[in-house]
C-alpha positions, 0 to 999 in steps of 0.5 A: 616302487619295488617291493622288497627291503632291499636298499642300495646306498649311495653316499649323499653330497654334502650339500648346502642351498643358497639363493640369489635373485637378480633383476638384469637392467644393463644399458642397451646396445645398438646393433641396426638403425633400421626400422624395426619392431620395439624390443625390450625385456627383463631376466629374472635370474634364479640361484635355487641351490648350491652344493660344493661344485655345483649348483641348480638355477632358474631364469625368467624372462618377461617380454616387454615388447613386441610378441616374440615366436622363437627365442634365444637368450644368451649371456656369459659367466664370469668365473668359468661356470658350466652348464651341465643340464638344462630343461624347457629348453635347450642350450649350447656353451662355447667357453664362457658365453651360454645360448639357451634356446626355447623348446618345442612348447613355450617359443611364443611370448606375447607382450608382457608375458613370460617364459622359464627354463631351468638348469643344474651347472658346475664351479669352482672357486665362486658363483657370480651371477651373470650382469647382462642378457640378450634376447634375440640379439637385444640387451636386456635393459628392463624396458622397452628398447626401440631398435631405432635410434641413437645409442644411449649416452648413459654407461651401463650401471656397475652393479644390479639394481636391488631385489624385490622378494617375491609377493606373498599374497595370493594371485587374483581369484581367477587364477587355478593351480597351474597359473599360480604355479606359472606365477611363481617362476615353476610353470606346470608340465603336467596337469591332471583332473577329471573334476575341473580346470586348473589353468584359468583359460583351459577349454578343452577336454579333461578324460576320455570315458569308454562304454562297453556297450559298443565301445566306443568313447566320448571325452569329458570337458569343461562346462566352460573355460577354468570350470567345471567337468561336464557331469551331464556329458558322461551321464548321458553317453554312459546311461545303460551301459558301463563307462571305463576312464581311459585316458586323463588328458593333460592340460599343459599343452605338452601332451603329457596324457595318461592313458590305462596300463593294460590292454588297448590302453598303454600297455600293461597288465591292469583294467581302467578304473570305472567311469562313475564309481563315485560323484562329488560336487565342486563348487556346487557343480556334480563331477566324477573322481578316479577311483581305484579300487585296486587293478587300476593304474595310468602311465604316461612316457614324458622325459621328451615332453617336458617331466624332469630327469636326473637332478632337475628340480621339480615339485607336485601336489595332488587332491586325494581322498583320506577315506579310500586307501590301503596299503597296498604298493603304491597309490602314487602321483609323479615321476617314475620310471620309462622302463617301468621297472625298479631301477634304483635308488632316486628313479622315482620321485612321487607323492605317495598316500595311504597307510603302507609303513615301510621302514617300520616305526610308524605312529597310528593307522595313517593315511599318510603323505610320504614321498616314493623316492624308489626303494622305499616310501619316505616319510622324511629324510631317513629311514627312520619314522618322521615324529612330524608326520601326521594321518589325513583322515578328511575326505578330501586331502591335499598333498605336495611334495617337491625335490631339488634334485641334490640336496633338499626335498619337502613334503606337505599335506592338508585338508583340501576343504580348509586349512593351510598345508602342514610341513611333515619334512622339509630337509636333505635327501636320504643317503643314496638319493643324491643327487636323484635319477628321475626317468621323466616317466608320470605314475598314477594310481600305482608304484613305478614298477607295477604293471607290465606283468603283475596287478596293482595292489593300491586303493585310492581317489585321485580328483586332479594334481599337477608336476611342475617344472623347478621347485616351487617357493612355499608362497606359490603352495600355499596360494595354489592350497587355498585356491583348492580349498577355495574351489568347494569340494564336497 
């Protein structure tokens, strides 16, 4: 975030949000009668939002048959509907038939497993969702269709069979953040963490230290898969000598790392924060947290990998400490800009934490959680001072913010040792930041345009966070808080 108080408005849309969800289970339709793999599938197709012209929506789809590698789901509107931007995949749209293609990272769906794109798309007149799908030139009939076999005698139904709402329960206790997040139909893009796992299954490295000793680096992984960092690994290549974090791997699989703004690291003008500044226990377990005293940020490009752009939905949340903070701009954790350069209003949109009071107005000494739009931290949904904010003073804090990108953003915070997140804001965007201008670049540690030819001024703790694509329902946070508070940081 840029420092001066110099804004630039832009009138907001009038927006209004609307949901609907539909459970596609038209008949099939035969296109071979040779033998082949069964095939079969269920779409689950998303209205998240709907403005006077436009609209947001995410689809879903369950593979009920054979693992797929590579898929292509098509369908067509109905009252003349346009796709206008797309993410997690890619798409093309002759007339009213629409092609959606996977991207590079989520092609394969094994049996009963899922993969999600999400989009913004314009009408006029009305909004009907499609009635019928096809993955890889297969009806969608919400279960298994053999491709042999005569053709069903049954016609197809006229209407979409009822809607089941979304469970409310959290998923089993085995689940970690991103797969409760995945659950939720918002799969995580980014996952960050120097203290453990945050996918059930991750076995792989969670940072990369470096030593001044002779330079060299060692990265830090789990003590096993969806556990703990391994401690005992930094302790015994750091012993006598000085340990750097230089890059936070991300766990996604998108290959969203952050590697340090400064030299021999991503560019910049700032220094890797050290690697053992402070310890804590998780579940019992001794683990290392990113701790910046100030002159420390991470970056990391990702607008071709997967982090939201434009007005494309997106939510986040991230575990930090109520005890290291200052108000120097900005200890941030989301999406920033590639040009790493104050770009207007709505190039931003990232978790803020500390006591920085922007605007004026503030009630108390803070921390608080605040949302970092660019051109200004917003507790709320103006300028003004948000009477609902609250300081989170607990050594661990839990904080979420989401955005759909037009219309409504939400901002939340807890204690991430106990307790349910507080909503501070859930309500329209500020004047001038819709629809927003996301870059698709990740911050943390810093504001947006920090650290190419100056030093970061913010103080603060970062122990993990991740940023999902979509925007996540308040059932899918709240199970990854308590997954959280569940995970015994101490």
């Amino acid at each position: 975030m840029r420092e001066n108080r110099f804004l630039r408005r832009r009138p907001a849309l009038v927006a209004a949000t609307a949901t609907a969800l539909l459970l596609v289970t038209a008949a099939a339709t035969q296109t071979s009668a040779s033998a082949a793999a069964a095939a079969g599938c269920q779409v689950n197709y998303t209205v998240s939002s709907s403005w006077q012209g436009g609209f947001g929506a995410n689809v879903t789809i369950t593979n009920l048959g054979d693992p797929v590698d590579g898929w292509r789901l098509t369908w067509s509107y109905a009252a003349g509907q346009t796709i206008t931007q797309l993410w997690n995949g890619s798409y093309t749209q002759a007339g009213t038939q629409v092609t959606v293609t996977n991207a590079s990272y989520n092609g394969a769906i094994p049996t009963n497993g899922s993969a999600s794109f999400g989009f913004n798309g314009a009408w006029t007149g009305s909004n009907p969702a499609p009635t019928a799908f096809s993955l890889n030139g297969t009806t969608c009939t919400g279960g298994v269709n053999p491709t042999t076999g005569p053709p069903p005698t049954t016609p197809p139904p006229t209407t979409p069979p009822p809607t089941t709402p979304p469970p409310t329960t959290p998923p089993p206790a085995t689940s970690q953040p991103c797969d409760i997040y995945a659950a939720g139909g918002t799969a995580c893009i980014a996952a960050h963490s120097t203290t453990r796992a945050l996918y059930a299954a991750y076995n792989g490295s969670l940072y990369q230290v470096r030593r001044s000793s002779d330079n060299t680096t060692r990265n830090i992984g789990v003590l096993s898969p969806g556990g703990r960092a391994n401690a005992a690994s930094q302790d015994s290549f750091c012993a006598n000598t000085t340990c750097v974090i230089t890059i936070i791997f991300d766990q996604s699989g998108r290959g969203n790392n952050l590697g340090y703004q400064g030299a021999g690291g991503v560019g910049g003008a700032v220094q890797p924060a050290v690697a053992n500044k402070e310890s804590v226990t998780v579940g019992g377990d001794k683990v290392y947290s990113l701790y910046i005293p100030g002159k420390s940020s991470y970056w990391r490009d990702g607008h071709l990998t997967g982090v939201p752009t434009g007005a494309a939905p997106e939510g986040m949340y991230m575990v930090t400490s109520g005890t290291h903070v200052n108000s120097g701009c900005c200890f941030d954790y989301g999406n920033s800009e590639t040009t790493r350069r104050a770009d207007g209003a709505g190039a931003m949109d990232a978790i803020y934490f500390g006591t920085s009071c922007w605007f004026g107005g503030c009630s108390g000494s803070g921390p608080w959680v605040q949302a970092d739009l660019e051109y200004g931290l917003y507790p709320g949904g103006s300028s003004s001072w948000n009477s609902n904010q609250r300081a989170f003073t607990s050594k661990f804090v839990t904080a979420t913010l989401k955005n759909n990108g037009t219309s409504r953003f939400a901002i939340k915070g807890s204690n991430a040792q106990s307790g349910s997140l507080y909503t501070l804001y859930d309500g329209a965007l500020p004047r001038g930041y819709s629809p927003m201008r996301k870059q698709g670049a990740i911050i943390l540690g810093s504001g947006g345009d920090c650290c190419i030819d100056n030093t970061n001024q913010s103080v603060g703790t970062f122990y993990e966070g991740a940023m999902v694509a979509g925007y996540p329902s308040d059932a899918t946070e709240n199970a990854v808080q308590a997954n959280i508070t569940a995970a015994g940081y101490r």
